[in-house]
C-alpha positions in Angstrom: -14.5 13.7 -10.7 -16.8 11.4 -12.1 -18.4 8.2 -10.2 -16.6 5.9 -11.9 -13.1 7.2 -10.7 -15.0 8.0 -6.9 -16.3 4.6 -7.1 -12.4 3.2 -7.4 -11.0 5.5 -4.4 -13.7 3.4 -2.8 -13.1 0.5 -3.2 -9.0 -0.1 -3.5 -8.2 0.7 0.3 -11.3 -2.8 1.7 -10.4 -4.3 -1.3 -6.4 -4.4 -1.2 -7.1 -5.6 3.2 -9.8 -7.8 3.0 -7.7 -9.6 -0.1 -4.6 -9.8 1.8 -6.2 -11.1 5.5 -8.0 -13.8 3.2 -4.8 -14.8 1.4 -2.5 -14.9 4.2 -5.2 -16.9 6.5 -5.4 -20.0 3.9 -1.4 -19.8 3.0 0.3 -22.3 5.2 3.1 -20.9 7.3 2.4 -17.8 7.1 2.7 -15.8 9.8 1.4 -11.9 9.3 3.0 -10.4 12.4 6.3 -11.0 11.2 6.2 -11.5 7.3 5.1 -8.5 4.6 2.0 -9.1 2.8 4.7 -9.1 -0.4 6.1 -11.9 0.1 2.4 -13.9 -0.2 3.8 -13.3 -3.6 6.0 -15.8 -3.3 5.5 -19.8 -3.9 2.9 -22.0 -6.4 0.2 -19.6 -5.6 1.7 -16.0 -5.4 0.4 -14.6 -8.8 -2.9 -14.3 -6.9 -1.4 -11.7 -4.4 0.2 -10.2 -7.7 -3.3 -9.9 -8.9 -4.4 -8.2 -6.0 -1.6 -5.7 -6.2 -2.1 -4.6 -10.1 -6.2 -4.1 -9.8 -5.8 -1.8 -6.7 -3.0 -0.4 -8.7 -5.1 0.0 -11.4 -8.2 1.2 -9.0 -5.9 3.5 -7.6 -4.6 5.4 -11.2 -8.0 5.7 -12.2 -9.2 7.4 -8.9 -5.9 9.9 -9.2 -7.0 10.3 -13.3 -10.5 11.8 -11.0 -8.1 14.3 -8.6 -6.6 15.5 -11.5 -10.0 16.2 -13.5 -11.7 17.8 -9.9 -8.6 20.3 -10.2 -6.1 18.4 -7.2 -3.5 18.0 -9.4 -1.0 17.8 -7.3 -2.6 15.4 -4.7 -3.7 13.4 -7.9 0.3 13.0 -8.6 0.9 12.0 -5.5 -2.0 9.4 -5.3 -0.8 8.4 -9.1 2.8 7.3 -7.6 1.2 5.7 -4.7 -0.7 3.5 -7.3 2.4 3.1 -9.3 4.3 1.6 -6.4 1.6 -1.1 -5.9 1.5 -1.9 -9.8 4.9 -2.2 -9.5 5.1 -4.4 -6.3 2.9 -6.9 -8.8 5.5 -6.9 -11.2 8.7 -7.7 -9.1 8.1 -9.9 -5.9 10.7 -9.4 -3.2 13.4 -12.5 -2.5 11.9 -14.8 0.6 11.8 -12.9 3.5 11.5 -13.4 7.8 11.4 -16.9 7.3 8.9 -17.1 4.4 8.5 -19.1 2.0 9.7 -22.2 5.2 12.5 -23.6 3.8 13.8 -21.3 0.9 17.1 -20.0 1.5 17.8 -16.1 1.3 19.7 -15.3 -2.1 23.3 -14.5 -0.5 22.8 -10.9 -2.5 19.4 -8.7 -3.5 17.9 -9.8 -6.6 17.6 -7.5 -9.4 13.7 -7.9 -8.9 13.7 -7.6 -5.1 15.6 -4.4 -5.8 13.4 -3.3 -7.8 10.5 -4.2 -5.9 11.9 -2.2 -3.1 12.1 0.9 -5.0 8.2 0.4 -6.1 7.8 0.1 -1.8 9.7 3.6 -1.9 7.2 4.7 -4.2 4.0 3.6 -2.3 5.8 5.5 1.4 6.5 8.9 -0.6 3.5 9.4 -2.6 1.0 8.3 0.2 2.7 10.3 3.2 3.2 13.3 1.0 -0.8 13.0 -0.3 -2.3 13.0 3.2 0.2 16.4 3.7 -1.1 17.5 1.0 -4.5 17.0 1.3 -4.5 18.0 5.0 -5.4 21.8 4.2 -8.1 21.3 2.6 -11.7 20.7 4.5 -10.9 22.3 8.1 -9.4 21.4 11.3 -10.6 18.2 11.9 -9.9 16.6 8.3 -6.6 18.6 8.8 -5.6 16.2 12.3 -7.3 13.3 10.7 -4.5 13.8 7.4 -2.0 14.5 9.5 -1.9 11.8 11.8 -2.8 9.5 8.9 0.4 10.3 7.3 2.6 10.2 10.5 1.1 7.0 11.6 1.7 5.4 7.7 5.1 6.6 7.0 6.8 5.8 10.5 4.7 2.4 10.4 6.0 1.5 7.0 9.6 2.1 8.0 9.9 0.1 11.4 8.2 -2.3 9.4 10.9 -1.9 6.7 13.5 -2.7 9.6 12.0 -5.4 11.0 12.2 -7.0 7.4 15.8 -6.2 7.4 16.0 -8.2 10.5 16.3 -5.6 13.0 16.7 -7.9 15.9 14.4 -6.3 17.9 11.7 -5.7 15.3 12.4 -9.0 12.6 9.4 -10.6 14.7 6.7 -8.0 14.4 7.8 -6.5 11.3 4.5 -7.5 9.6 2.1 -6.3 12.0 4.2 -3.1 12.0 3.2 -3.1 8.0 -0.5 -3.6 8.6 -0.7 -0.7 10.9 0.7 0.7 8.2 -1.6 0.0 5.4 -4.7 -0.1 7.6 -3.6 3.8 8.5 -3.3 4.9 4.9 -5.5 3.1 2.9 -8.3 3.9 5.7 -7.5 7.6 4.5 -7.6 7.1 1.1 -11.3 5.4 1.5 -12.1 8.3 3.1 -10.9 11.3 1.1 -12.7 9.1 -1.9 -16.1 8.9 0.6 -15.4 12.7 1.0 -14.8 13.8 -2.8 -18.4 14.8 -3.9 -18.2 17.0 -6.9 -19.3 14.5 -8.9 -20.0 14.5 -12.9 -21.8 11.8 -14.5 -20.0 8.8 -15.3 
């Protein structure tokens, strides 16, 4: 793995949060515990969440591109359909959502590019969850809890938050901060398997 591809394991997990708690503090209306980060998407200034979404995309391919060259191919798959699923989620923005953007009525029928965009969400659960599995046999018993958990606390997070967003009455309020318990779970493990990777080549 060279330090270029380290370096981008690094930085997409703080990147893709800090991003996303800046852009959803200055949006007006927005209320994170109940609305997804995807639909800051949405509205006069959504390509800047788009943005956001195809650079850790991007940072996340290249870091996967350094699993695969360190030997971990099939982790590096994994992480590589993880970073699909966010590249994707740039391209196709979901239909409004929990009451966001105020004001715009929900299409009567899923969009072709909400459909899709839920598929790319697919994308991100799978290859995540089944990385941290993957990766949990690998540097003894404490990384092996640490994946573990990770991946139990990401993929049940990231459903319930899926129901709360299809207005599961008892879960349409909190939906969102179901999905940043979520994200905080599994990018916070990606950091760290980056932080951990040290067979290093020159860049």
């Amino acid at each position: 793995m060279t330090k270029v591809s380290r370096w981008c394991g690094l930085l997409t997990g703080p990147l893709f949060i800090v991003a996303f708690l800046i852009l959803g503090a200055v949006r007006a209306d927005y209320n994170p515990v109940r609305q997804p980060v995807s639909a800051l998407s949405l509205g006069p200034w959504g390509w800047t969440a788009d943005i956001v979404f195809g650079v850790c995309g991007l940072l996340g391919l290249v870091f996967a591109a350094g699993l695969w060259r360190a030997g971990s191919i099939v982790a590096a798959i994994l992480v590589g359909i993880w970073a699909v699923g966010l590249l994707g989620l740039g391209l196709f923005d979901t239909d409004p959502v929990s009451g966001y953007p105020p004001g715009v009525p929900v299409p009567p029928e899923t969009t072709l590019h909400s459909t899709l965009h839920n598929l790319f969400s697919v994308l991100v659960l799978i290859g995540l969850t089944a990385a941290c599995f993957v990766f949990a046999g690998d540097r003894g018993w404490l990384w092996m809890g640490y994946s573990l958990l990770s991946g139990l606390v990401f993929g049940v997070a990231f459903m319930v938050a899926g129901s709360g967003f299809a207005q599961a009455p008892n879960l349409v309020d909190i939906g969102g901060l179901w999905q940043r318990i979520a994200i905080v779970a599994g990018w916070t493990w990606l950091t760290v398997l980056a932080f951990l990777s040290k067979e290093l080549s020159s860049a």
